[in-house]
Backbone bond lengths (Angstrom), bond angles and torsions (degrees), N, CA, C in turn:
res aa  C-N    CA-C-N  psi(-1)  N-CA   C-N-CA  omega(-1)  CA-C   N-CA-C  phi
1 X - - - 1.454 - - 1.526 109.02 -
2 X 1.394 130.05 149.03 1.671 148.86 -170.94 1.705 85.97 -94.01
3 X 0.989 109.85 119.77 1.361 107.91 167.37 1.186 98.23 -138.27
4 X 1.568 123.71 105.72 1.345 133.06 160.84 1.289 134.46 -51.70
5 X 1.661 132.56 -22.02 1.046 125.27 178.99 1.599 96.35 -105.71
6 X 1.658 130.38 49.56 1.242 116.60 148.66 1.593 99.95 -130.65
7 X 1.065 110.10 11.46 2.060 118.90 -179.53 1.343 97.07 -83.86
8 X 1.396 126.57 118.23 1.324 134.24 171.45 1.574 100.94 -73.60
9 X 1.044 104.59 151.29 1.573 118.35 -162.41 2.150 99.57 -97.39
10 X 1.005 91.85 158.68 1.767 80.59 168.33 1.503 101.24 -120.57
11 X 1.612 131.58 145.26 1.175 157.43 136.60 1.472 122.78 -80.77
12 X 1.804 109.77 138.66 1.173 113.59 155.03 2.014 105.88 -86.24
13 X 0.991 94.84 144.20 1.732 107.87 176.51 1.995 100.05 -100.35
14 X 0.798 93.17 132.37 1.647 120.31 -176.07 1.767 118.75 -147.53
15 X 1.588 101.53 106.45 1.056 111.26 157.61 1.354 139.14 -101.69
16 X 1.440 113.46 125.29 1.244 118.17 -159.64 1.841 116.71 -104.94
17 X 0.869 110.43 128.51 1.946 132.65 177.67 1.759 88.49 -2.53
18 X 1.113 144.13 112.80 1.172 132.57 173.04 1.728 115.75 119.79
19 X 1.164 100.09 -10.33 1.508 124.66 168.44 1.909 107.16 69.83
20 X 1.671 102.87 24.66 1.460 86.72 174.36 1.383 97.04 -92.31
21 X 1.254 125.33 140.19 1.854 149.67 142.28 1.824 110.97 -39.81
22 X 1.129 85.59 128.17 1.823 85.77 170.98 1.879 92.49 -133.33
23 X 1.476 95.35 150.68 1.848 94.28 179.91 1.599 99.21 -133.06
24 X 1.674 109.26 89.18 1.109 123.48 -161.16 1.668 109.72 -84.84
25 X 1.398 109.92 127.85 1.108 122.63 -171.32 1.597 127.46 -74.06
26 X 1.381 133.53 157.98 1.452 126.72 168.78 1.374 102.72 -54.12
27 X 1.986 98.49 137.25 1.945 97.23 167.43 1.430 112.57 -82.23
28 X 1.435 92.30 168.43 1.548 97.02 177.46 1.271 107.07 -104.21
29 X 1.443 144.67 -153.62 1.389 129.64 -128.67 1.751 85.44 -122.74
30 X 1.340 135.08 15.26 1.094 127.62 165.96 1.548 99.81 -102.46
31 X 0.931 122.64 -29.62 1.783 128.04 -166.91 1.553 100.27 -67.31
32 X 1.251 91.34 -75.66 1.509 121.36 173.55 1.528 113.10 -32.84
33 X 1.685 126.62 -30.47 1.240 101.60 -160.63 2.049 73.79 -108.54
34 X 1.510 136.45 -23.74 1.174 104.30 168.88 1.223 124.19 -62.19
35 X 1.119 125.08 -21.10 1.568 121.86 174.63 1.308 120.71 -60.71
36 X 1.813 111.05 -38.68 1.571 105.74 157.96 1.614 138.69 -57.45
37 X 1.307 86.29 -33.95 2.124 105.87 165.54 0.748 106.60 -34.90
38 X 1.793 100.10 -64.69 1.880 112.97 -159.11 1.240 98.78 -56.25
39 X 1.093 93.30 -52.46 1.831 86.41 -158.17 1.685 113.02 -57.40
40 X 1.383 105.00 -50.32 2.081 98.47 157.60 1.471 127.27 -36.21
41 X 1.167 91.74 -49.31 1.479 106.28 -174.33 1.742 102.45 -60.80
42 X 1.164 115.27 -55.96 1.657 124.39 -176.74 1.828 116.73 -40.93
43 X 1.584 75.35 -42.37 2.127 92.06 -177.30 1.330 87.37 -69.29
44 X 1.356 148.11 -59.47 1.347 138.34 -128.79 1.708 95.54 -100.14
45 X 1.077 118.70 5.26 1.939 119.69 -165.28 1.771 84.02 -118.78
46 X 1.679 80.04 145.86 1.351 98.25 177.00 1.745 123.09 -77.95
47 X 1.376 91.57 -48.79 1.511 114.67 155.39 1.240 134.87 -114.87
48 X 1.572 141.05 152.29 1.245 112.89 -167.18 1.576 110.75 -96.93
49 X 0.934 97.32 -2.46 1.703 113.02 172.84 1.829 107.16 -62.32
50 X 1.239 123.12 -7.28 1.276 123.66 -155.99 1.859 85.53 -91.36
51 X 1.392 114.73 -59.34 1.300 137.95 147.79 1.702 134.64 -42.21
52 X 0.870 117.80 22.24 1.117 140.68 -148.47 1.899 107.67 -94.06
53 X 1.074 109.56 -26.56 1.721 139.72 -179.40 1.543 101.34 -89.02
54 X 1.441 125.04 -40.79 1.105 142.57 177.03 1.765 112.79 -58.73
55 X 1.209 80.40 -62.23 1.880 97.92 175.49 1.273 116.92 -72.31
56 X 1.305 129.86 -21.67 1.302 126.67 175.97 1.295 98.33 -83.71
57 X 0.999 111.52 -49.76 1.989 108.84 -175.00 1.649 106.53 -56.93
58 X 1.109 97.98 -51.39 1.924 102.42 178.66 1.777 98.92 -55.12
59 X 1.463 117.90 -73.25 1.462 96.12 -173.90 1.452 108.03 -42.06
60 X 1.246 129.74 -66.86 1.423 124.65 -164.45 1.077 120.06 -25.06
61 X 2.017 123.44 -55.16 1.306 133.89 163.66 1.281 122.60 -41.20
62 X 1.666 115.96 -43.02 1.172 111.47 -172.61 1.636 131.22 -83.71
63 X 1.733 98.47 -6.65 1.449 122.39 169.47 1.245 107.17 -68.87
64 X 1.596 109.51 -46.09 1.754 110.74 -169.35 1.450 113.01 -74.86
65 X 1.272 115.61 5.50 1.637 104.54 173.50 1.573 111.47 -95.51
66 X 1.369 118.00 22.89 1.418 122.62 165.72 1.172 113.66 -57.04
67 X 1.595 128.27 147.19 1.125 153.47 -142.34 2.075 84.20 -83.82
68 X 1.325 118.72 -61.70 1.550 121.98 -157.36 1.806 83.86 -74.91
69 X 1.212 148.63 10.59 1.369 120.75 154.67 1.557 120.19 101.59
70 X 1.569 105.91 -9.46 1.237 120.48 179.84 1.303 130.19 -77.77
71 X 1.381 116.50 115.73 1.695 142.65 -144.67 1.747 90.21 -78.72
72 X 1.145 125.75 140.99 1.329 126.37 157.69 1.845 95.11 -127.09
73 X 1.665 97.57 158.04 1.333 121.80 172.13 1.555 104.12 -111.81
74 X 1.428 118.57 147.76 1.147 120.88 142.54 1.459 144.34 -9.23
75 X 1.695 111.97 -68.05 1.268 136.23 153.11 1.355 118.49 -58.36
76 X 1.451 142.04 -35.34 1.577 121.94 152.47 0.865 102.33 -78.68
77 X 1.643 172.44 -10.00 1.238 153.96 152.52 1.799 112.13 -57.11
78 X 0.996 95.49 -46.00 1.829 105.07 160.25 1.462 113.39 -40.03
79 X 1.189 111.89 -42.82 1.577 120.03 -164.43 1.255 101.72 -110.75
80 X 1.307 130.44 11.91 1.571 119.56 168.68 1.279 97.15 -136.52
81 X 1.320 141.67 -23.90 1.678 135.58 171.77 1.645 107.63 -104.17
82 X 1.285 113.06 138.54 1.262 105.79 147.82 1.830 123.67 -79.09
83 X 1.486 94.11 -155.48 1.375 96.52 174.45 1.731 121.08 -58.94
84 X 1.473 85.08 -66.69 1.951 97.28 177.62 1.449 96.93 -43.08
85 X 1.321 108.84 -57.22 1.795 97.34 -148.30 1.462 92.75 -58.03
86 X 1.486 140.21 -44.24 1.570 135.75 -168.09 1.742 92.39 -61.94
87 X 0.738 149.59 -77.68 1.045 164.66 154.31 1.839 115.84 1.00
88 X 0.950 119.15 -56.79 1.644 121.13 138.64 1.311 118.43 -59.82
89 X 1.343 123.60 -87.22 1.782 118.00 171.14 1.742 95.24 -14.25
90 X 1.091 139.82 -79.25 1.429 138.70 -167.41 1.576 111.05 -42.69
91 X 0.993 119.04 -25.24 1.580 132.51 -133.40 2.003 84.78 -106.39
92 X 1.612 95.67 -61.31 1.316 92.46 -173.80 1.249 129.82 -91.26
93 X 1.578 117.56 -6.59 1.284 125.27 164.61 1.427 98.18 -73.84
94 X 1.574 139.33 -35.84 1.329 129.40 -155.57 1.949 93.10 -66.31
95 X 1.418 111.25 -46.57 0.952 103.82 -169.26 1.835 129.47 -101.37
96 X 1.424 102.45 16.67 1.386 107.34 140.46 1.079 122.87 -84.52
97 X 1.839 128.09 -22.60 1.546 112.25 160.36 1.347 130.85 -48.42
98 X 1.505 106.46 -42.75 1.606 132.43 -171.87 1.616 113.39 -62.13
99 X 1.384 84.16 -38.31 1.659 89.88 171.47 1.656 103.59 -83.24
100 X 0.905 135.16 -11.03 2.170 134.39 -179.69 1.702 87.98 -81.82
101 X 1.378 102.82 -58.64 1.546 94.59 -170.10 1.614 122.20 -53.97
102 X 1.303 92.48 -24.23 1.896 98.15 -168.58 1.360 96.02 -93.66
103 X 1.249 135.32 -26.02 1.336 139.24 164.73 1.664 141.11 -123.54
104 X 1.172 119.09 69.68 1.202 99.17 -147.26 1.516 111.33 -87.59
105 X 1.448 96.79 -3.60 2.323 91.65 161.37 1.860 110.25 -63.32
């Protein structure tokens, strides 16, 4: 029998400027397919600063899939990441998904 509530889940661990931990969860199929945008969108932009509204909103999303439930906005992600750091956060959550999708044991 599939019994879902004995499948341990996997988290990315992310520590953020201030030493709080976030244990960011797999996206679901809305996350997941902006992260593919971005990433189109990134190839097709000259700078990523042009996009820049894009990436803050995407980190924001990708903060709020922490395990304890905690909502981020855009505008405090503004004020606690810069560019690079959204820009990594994006980078390495994109590719702990990639690795769930290619493996999901």
């Amino acid at each position: 029998m599939l019994d879902f509530s004995k499948i341990e889940k996997k988290y990315l661990d992310v520590k953020l400027r201030g030493g709080t931990t976030l244990y960011l969860g797999v996206p679901k199929k809305s996350l997941f397919t902006k992260l593919t945008q971005l990433k189109a969108n990134l190839e097709k932009a000259d700078t990523p600063e042009t996009l820049y509204d894009e990436i803050s909103e995407t980190a924001a999303e990708i903060l709020s899939t922490n395990r304890e439930g905690k909502k981020f906005t855009a505008a405090v992600v503004d004020k606690m990441l810069d560019l690079e750091d959204m820009s990594l956060l994006i980078r390495e959550y994109g590719l702990f998904a990639g690795t769930i999708a290619n493996n999901p044991n």
